[in-house]
Predicted model as a PDB file, atoms N, CA, C, CB and O in Angstrom, pLDDT in the B-factor column:
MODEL        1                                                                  
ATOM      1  N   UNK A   1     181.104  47.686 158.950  1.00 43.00           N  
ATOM      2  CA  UNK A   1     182.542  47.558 158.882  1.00 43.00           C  
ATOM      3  C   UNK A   1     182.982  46.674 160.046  1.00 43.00           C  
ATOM      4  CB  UNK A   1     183.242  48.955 158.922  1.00 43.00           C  
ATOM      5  O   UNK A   1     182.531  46.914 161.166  1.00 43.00           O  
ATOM      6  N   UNK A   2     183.726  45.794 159.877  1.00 50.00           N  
ATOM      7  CA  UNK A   2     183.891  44.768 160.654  1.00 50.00           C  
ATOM      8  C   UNK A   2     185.376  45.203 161.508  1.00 50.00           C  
ATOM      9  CB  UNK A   2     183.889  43.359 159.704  1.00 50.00           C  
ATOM     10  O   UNK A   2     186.349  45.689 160.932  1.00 50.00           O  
ATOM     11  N   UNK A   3     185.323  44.963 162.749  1.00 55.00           N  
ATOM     12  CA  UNK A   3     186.834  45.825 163.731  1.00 55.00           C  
ATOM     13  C   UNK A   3     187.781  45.612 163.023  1.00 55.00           C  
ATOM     14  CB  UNK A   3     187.412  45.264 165.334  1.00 55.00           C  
ATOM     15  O   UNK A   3     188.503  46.595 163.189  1.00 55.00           O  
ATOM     16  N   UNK A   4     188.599  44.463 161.818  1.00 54.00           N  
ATOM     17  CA  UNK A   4     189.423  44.290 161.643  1.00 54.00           C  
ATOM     18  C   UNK A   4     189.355  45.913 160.198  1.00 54.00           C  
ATOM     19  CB  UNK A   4     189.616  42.614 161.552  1.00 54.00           C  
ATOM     20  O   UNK A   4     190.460  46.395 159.952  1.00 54.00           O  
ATOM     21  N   UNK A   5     188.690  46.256 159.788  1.00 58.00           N  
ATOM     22  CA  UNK A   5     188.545  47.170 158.663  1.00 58.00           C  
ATOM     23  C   UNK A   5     188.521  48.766 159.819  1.00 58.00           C  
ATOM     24  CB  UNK A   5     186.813  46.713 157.522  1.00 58.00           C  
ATOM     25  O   UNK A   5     189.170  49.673 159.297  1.00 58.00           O  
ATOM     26  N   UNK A   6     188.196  48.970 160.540  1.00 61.00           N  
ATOM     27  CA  UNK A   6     188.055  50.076 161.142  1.00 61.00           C  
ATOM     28  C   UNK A   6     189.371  50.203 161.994  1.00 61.00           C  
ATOM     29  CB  UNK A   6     186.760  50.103 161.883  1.00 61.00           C  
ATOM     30  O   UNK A   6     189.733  51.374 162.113  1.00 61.00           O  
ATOM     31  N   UNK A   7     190.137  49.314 162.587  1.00 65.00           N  
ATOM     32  CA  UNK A   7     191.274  49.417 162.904  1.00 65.00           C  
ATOM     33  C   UNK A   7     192.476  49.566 161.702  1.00 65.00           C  
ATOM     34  CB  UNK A   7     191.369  48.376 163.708  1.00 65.00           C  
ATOM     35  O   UNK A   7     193.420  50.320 161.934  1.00 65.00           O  
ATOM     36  N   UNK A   8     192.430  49.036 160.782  1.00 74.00           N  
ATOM     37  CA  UNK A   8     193.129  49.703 159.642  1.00 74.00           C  
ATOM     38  C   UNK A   8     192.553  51.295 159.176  1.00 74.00           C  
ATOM     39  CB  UNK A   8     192.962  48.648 158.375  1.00 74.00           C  
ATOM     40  O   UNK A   8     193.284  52.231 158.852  1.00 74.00           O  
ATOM     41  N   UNK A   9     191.607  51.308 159.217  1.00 76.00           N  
ATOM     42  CA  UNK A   9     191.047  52.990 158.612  1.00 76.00           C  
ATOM     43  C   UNK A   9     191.340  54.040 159.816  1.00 76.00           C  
ATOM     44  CB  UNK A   9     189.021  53.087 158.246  1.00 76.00           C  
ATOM     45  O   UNK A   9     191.674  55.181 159.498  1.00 76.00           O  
ATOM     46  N   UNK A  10     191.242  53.746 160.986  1.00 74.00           N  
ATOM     47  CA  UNK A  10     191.428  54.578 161.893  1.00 74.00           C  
ATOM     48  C   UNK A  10     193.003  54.486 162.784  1.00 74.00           C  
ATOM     49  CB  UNK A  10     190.201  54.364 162.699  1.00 74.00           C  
ATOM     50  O   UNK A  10     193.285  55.159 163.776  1.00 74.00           O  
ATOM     51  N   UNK A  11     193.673  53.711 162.273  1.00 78.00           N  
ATOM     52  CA  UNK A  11     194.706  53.422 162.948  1.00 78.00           C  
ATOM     53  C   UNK A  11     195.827  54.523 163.069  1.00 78.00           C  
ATOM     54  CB  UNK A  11     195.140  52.296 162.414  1.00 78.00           C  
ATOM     55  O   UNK A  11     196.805  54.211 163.749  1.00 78.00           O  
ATOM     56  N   UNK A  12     195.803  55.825 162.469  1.00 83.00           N  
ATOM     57  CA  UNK A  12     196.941  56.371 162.651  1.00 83.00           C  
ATOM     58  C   UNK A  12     195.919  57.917 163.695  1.00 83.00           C  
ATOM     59  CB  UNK A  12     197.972  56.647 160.839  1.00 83.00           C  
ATOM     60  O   UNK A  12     196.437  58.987 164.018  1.00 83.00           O  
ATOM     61  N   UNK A  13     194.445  57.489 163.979  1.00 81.00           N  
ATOM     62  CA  UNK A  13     193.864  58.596 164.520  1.00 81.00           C  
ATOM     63  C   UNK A  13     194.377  58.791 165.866  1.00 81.00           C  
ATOM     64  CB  UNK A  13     192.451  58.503 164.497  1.00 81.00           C  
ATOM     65  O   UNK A  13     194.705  57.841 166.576  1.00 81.00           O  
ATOM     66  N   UNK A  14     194.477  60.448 166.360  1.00 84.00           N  
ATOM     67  CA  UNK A  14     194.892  60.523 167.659  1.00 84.00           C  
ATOM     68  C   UNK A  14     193.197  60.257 168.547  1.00 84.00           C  
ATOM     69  CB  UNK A  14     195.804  62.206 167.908  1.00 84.00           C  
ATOM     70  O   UNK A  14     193.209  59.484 169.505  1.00 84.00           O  
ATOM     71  N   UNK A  15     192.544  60.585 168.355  1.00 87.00           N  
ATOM     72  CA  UNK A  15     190.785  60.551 168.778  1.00 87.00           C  
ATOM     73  C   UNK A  15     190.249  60.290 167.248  1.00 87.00           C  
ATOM     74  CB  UNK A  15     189.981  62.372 169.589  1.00 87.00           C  
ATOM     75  O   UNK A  15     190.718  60.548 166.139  1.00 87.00           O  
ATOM     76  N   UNK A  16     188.850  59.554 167.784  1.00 86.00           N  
ATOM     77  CA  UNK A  16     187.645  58.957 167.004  1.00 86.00           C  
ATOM     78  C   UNK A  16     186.487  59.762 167.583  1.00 86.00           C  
ATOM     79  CB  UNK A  16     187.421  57.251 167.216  1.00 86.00           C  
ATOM     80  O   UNK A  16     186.076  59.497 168.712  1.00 86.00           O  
ATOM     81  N   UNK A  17     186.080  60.495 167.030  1.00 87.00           N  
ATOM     82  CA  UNK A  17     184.518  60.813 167.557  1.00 87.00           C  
ATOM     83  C   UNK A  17     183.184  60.285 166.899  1.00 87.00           C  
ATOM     84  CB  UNK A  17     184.311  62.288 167.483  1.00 87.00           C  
ATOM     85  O   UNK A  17     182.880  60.274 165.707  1.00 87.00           O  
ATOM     86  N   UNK A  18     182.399  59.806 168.107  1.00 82.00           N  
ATOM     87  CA  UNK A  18     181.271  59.093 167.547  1.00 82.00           C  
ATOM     88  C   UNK A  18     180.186  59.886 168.088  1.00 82.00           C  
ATOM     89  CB  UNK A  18     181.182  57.550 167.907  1.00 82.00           C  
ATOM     90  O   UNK A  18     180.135  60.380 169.214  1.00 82.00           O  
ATOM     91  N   UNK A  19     179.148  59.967 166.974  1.00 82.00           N  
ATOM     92  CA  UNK A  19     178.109  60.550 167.432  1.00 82.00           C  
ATOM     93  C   UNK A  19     176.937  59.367 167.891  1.00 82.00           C  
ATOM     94  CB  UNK A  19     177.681  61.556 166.330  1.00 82.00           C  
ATOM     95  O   UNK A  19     177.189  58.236 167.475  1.00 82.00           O  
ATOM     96  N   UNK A  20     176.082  59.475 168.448  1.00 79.00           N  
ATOM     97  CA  UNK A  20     175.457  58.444 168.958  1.00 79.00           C  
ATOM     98  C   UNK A  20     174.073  59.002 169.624  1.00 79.00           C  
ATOM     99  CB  UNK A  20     176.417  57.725 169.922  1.00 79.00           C  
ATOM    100  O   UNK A  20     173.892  59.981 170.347  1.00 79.00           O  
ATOM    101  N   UNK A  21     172.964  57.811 169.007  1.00 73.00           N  
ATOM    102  CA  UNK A  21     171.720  58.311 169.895  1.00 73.00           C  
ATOM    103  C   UNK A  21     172.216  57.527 171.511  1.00 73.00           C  
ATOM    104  CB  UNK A  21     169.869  57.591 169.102  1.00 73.00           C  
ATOM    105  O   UNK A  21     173.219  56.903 171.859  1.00 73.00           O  
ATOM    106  N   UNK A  22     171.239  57.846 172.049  1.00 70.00           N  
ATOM    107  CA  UNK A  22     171.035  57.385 173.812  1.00 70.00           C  
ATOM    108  C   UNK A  22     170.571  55.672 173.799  1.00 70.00           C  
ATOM    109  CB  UNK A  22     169.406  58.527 174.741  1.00 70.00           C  
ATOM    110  O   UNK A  22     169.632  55.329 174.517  1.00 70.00           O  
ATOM    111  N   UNK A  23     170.980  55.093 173.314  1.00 69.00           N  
ATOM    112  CA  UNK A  23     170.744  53.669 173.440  1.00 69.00           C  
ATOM    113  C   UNK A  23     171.718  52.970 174.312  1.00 69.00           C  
ATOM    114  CB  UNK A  23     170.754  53.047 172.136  1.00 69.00           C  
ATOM    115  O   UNK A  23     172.945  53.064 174.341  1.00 69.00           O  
ATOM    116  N   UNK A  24     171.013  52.344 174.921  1.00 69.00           N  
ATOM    117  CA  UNK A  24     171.636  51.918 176.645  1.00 69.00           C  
ATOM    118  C   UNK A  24     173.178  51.264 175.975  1.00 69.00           C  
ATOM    119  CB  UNK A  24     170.332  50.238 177.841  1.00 69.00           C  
ATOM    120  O   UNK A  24     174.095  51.853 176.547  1.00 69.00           O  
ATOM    121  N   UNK A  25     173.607  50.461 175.173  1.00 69.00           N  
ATOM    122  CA  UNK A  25     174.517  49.936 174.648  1.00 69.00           C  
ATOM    123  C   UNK A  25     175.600  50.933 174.476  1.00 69.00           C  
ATOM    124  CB  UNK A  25     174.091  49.339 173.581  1.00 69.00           C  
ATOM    125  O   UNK A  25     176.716  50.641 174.906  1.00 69.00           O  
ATOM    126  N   UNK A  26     175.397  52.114 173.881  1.00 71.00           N  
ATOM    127  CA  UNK A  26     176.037  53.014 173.146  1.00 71.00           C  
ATOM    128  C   UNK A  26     177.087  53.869 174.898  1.00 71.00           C  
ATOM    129  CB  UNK A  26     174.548  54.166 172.014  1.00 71.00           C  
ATOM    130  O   UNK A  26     176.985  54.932 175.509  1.00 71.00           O  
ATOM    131  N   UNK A  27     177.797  52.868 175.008  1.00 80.00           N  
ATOM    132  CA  UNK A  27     178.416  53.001 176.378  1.00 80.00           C  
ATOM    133  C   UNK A  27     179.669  52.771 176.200  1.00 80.00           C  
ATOM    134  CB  UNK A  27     177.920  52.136 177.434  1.00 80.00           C  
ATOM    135  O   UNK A  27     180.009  51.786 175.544  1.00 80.00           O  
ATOM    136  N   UNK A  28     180.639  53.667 176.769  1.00 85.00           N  
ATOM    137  CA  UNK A  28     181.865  53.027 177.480  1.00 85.00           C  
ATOM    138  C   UNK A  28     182.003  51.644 177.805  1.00 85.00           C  
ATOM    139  CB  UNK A  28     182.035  53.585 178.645  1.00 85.00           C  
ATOM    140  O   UNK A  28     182.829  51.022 177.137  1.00 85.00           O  
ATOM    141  N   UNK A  29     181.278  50.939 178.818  1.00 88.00           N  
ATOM    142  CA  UNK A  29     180.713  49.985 179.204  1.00 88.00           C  
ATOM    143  C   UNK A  29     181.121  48.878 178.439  1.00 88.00           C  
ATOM    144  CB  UNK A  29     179.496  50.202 179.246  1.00 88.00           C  
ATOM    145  O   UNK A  29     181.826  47.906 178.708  1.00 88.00           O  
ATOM    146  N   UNK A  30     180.355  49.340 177.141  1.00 88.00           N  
ATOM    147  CA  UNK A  30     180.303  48.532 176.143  1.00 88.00           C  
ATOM    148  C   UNK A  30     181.701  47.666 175.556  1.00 88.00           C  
ATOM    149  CB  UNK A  30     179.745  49.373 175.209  1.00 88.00           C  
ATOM    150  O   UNK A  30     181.964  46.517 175.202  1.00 88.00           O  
ATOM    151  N   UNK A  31     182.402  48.982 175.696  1.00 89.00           N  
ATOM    152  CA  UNK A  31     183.929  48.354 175.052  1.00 89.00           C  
ATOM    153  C   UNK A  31     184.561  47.347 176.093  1.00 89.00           C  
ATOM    154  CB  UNK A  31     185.212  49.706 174.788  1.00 89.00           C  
ATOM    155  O   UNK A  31     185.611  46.869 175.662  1.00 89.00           O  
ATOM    156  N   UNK A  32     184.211  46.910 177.313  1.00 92.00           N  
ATOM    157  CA  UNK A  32     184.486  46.100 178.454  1.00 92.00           C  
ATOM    158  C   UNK A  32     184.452  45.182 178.383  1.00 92.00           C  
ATOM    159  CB  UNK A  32     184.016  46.148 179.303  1.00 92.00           C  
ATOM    160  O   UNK A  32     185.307  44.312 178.549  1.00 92.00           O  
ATOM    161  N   UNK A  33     182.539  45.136 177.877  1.00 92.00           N  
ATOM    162  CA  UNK A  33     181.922  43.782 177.626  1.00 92.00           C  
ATOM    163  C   UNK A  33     182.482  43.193 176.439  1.00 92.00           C  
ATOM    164  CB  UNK A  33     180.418  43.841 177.471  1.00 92.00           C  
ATOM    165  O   UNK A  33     182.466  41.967 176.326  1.00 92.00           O  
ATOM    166  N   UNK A  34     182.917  43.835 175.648  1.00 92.00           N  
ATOM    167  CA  UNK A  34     182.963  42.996 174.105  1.00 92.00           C  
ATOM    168  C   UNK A  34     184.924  42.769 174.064  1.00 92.00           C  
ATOM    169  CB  UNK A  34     182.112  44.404 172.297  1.00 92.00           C  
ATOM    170  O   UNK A  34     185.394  41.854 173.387  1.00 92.00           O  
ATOM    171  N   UNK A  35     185.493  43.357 174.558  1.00 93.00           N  
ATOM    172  CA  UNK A  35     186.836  43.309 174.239  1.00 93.00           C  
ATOM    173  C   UNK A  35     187.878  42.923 175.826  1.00 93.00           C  
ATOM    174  CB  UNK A  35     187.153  44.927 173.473  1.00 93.00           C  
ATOM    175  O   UNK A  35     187.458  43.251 176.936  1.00 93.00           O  
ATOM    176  N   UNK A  36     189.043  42.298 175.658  1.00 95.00           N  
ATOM    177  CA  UNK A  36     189.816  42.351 176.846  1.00 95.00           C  
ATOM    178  C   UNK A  36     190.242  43.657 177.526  1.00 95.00           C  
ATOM    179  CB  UNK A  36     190.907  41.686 176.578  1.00 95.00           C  
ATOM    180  O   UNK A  36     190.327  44.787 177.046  1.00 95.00           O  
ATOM    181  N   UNK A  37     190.470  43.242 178.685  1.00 94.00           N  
ATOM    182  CA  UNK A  37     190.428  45.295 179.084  1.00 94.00           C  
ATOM    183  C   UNK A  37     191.419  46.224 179.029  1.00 94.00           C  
ATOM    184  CB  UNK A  37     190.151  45.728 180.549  1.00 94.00           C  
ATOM    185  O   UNK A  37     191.367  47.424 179.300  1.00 94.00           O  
ATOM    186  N   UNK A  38     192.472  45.450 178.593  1.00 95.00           N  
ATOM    187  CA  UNK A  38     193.863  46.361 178.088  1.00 95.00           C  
ATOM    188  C   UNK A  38     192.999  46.757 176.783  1.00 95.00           C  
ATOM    189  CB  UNK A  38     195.697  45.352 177.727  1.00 95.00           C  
ATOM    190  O   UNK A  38     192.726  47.954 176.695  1.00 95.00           O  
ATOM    191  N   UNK A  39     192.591  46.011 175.882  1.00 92.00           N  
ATOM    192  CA  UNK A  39     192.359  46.495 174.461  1.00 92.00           C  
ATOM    193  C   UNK A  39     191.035  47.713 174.637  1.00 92.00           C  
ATOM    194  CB  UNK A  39     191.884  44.992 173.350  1.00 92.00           C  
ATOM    195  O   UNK A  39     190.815  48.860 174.249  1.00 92.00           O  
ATOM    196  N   UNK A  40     190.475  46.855 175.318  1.00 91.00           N  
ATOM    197  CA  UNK A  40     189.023  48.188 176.016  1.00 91.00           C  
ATOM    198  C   UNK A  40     189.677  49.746 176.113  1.00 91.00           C  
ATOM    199  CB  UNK A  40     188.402  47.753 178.187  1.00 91.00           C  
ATOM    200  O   UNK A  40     189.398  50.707 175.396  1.00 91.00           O  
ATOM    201  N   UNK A  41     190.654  49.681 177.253  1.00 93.00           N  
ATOM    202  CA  UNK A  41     190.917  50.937 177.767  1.00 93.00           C  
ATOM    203  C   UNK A  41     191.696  51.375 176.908  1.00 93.00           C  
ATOM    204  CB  UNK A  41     191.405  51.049 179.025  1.00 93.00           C  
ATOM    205  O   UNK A  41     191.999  52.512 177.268  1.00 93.00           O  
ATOM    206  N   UNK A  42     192.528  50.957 175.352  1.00 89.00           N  
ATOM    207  CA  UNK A  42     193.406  51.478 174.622  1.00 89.00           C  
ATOM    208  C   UNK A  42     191.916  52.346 173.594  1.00 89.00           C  
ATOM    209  CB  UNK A  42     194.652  50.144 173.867  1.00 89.00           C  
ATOM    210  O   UNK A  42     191.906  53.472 173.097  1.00 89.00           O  
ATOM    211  N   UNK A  43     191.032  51.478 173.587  1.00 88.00           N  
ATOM    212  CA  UNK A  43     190.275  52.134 173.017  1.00 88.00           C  
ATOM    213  C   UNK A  43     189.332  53.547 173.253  1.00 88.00           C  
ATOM    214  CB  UNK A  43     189.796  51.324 172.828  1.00 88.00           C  
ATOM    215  O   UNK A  43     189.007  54.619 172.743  1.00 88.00           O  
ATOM    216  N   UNK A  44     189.179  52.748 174.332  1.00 90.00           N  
ATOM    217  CA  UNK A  44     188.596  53.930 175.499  1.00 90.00           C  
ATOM    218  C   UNK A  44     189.249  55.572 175.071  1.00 90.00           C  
ATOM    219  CB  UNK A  44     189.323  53.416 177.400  1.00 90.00           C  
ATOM    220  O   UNK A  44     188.773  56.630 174.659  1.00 90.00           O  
ATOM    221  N   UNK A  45     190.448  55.108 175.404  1.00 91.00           N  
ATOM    222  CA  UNK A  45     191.075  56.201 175.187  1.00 91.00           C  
ATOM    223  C   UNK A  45     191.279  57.419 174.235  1.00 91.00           C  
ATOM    224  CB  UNK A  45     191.772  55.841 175.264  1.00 91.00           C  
ATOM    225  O   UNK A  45     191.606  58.583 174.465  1.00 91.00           O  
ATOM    226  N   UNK A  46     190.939  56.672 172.950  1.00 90.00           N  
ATOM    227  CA  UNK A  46     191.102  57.273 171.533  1.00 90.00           C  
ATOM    228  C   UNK A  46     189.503  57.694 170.914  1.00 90.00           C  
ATOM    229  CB  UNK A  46     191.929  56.007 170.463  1.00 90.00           C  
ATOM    230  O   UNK A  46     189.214  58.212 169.836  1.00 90.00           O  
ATOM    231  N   UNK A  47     188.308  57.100 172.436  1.00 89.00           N  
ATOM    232  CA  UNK A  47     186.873  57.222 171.887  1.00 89.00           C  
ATOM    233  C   UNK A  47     186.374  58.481 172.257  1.00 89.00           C  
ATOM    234  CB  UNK A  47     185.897  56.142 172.393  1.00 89.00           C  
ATOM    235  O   UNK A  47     186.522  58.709 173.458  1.00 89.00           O  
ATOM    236  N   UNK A  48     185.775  59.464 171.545  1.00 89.00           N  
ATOM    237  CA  UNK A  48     185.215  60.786 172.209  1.00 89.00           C  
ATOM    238  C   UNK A  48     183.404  60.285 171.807  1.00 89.00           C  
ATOM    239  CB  UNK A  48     185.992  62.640 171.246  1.00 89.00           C  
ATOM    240  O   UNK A  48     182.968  60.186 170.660  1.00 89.00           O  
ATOM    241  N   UNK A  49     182.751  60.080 172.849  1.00 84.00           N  
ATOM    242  CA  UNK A  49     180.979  59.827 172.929  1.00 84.00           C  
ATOM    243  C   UNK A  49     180.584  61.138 172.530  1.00 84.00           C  
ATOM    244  CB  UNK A  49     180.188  59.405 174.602  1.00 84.00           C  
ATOM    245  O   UNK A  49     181.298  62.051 172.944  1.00 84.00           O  
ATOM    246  N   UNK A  50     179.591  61.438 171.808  1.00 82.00           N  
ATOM    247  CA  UNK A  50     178.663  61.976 171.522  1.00 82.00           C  
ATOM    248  C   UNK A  50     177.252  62.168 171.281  1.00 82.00           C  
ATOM    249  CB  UNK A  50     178.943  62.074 171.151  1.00 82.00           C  
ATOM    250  O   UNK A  50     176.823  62.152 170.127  1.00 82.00           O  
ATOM    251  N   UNK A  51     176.651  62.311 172.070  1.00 80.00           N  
ATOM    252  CA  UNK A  51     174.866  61.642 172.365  1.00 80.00           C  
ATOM    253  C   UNK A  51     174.413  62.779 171.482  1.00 80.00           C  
ATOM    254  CB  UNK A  51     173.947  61.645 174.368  1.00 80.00           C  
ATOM    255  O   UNK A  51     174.931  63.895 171.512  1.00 80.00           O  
ATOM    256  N   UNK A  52     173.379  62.417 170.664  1.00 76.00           N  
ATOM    257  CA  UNK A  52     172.193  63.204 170.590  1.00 76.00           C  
ATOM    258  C   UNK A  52     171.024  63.779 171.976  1.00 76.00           C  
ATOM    259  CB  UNK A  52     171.491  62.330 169.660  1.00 76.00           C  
ATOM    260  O   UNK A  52     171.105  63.441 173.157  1.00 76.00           O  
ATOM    261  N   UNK A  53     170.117  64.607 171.429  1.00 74.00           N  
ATOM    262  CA  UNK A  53     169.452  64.494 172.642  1.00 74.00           C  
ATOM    263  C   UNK A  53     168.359  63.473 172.442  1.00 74.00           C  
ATOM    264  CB  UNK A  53     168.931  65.833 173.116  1.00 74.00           C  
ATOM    265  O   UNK A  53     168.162  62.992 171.326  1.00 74.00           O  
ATOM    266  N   UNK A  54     167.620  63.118 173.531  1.00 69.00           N  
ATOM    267  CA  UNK A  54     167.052  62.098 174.217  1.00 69.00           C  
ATOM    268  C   UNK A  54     165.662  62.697 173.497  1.00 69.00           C  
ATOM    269  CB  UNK A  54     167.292  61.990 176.020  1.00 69.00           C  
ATOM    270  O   UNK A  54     165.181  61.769 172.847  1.00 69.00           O  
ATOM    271  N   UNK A  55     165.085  63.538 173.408  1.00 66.00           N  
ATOM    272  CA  UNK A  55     163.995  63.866 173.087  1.00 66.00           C  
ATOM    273  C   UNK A  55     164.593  64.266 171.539  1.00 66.00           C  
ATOM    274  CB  UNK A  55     163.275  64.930 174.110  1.00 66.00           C  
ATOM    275  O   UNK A  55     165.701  64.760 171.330  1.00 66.00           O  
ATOM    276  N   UNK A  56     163.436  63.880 170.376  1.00 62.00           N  
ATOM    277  CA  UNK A  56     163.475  64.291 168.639  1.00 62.00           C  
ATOM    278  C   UNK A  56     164.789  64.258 168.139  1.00 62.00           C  
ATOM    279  CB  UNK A  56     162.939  65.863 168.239  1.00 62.00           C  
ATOM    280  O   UNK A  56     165.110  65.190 167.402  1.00 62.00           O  
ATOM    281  N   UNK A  57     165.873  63.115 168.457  1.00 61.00           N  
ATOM    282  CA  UNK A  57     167.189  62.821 168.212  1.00 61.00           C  
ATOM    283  C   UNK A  57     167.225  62.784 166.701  1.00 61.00           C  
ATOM    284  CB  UNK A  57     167.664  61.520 168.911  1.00 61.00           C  
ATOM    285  O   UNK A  57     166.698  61.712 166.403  1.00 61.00           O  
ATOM    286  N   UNK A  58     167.428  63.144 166.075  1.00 65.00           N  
ATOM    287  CA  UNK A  58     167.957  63.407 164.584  1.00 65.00           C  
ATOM    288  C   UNK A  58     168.406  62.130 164.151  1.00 65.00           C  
ATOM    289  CB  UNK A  58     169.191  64.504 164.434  1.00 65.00           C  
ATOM    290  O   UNK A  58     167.892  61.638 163.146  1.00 65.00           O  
ATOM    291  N   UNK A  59     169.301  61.522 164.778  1.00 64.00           N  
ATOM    292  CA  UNK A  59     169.874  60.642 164.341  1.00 64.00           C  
ATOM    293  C   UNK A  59     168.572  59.265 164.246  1.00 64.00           C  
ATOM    294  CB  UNK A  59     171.205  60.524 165.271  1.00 64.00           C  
ATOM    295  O   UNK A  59     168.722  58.346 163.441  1.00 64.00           O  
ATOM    296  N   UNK A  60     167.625  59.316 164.976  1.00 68.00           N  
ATOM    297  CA  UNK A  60     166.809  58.291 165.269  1.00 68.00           C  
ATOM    298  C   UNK A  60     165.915  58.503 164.094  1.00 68.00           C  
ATOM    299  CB  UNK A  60     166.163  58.306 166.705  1.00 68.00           C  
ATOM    300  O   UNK A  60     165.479  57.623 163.352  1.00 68.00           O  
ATOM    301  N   UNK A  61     165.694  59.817 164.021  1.00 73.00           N  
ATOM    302  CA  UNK A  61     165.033  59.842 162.576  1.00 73.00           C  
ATOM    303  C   UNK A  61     165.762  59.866 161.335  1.00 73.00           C  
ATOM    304  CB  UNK A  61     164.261  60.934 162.445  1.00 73.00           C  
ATOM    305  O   UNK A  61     165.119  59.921 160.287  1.00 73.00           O  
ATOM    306  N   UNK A  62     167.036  59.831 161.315  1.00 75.00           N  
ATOM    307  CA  UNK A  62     167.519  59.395 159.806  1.00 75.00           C  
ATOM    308  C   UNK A  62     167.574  58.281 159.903  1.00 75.00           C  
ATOM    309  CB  UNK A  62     168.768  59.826 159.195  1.00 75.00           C  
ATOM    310  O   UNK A  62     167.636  57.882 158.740  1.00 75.00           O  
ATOM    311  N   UNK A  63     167.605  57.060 160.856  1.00 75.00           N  
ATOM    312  CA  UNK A  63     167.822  55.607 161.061  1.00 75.00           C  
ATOM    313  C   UNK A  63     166.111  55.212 160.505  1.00 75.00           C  
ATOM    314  CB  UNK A  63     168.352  55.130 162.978  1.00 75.00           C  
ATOM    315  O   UNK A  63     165.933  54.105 159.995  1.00 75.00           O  
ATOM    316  N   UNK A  64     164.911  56.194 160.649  1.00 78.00           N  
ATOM    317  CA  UNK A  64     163.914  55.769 160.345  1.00 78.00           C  
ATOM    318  C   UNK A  64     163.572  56.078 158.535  1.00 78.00           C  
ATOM    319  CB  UNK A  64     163.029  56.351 161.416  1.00 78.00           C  
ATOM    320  O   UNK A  64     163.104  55.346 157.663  1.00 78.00           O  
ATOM    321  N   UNK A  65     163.996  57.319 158.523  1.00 79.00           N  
ATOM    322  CA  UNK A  65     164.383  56.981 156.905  1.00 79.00           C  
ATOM    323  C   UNK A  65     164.899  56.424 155.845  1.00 79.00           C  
ATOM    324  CB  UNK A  65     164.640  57.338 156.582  1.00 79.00           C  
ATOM    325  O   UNK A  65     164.418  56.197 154.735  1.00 79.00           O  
ATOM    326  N   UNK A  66     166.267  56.160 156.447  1.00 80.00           N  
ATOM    327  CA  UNK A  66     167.393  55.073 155.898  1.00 80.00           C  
ATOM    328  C   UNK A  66     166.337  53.569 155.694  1.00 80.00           C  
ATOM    329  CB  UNK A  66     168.954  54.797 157.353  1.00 80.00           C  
ATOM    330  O   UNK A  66     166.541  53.001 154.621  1.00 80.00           O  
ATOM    331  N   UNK A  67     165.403  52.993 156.489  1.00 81.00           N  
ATOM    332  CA  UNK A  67     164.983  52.116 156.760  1.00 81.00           C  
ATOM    333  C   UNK A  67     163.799  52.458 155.882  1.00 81.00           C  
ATOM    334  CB  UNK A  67     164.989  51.836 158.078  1.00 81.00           C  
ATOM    335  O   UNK A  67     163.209  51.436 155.532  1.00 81.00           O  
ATOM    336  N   UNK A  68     163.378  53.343 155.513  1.00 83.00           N  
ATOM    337  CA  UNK A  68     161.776  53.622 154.825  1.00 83.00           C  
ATOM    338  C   UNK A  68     162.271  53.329 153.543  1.00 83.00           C  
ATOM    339  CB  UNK A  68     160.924  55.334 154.934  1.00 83.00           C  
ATOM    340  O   UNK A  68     161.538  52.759 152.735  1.00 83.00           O  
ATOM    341  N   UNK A  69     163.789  53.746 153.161  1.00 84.00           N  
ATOM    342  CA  UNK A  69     164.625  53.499 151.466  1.00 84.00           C  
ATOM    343  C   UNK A  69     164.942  52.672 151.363  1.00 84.00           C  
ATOM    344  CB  UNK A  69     165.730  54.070 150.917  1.00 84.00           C  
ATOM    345  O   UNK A  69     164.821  52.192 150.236  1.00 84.00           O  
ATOM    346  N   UNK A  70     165.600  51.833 152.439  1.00 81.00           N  
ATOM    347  CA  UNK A  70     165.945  50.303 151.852  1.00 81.00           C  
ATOM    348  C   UNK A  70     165.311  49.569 152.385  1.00 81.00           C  
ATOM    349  CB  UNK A  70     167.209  49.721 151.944  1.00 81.00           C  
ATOM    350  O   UNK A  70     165.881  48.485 152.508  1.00 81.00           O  
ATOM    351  N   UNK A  71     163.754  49.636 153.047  1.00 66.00           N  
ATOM    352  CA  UNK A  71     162.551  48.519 153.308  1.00 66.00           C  
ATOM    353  C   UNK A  71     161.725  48.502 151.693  1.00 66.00           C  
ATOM    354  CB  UNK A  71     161.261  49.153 154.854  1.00 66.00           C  
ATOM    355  O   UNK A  71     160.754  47.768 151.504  1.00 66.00           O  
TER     356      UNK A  71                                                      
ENDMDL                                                                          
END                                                                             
């Protein structure tokens, strides 16, 4: 989904929660690097992080299945 489609779908949310494995990217940080920092920190704001754990992350193994069905 490309930002201009996720800012229409999420636009009337008070918080977004994302679940997320531990991949160095998957940062606050992140929204800094990629966006101006008024728009960063508007986002910031409305983002709730959610890590898996670091060890047998669930999510890392449905990303390896997803990939076993459409390889």
């Amino acid at each position: 989904m490309d930002q201009g489609h996720a800012h229409e779908r999420y636009l009337n949310a008070v918080q977004v929660r994302l679940v997320l494995d531990n991949l160095n990217i998957h940062a606050l940080a992140s929204l800094y690097e990629t966006f101006e920092p008024q728009e960063a920190r508007r986002l910031a704001e409305r983002i709730e992080f959610h890590y898996t754990p670091k060890h047998g992350s669930w999510l890392n193994m449905a990303e390896i299945e997803l990939s076993a069905l459409n390889g």
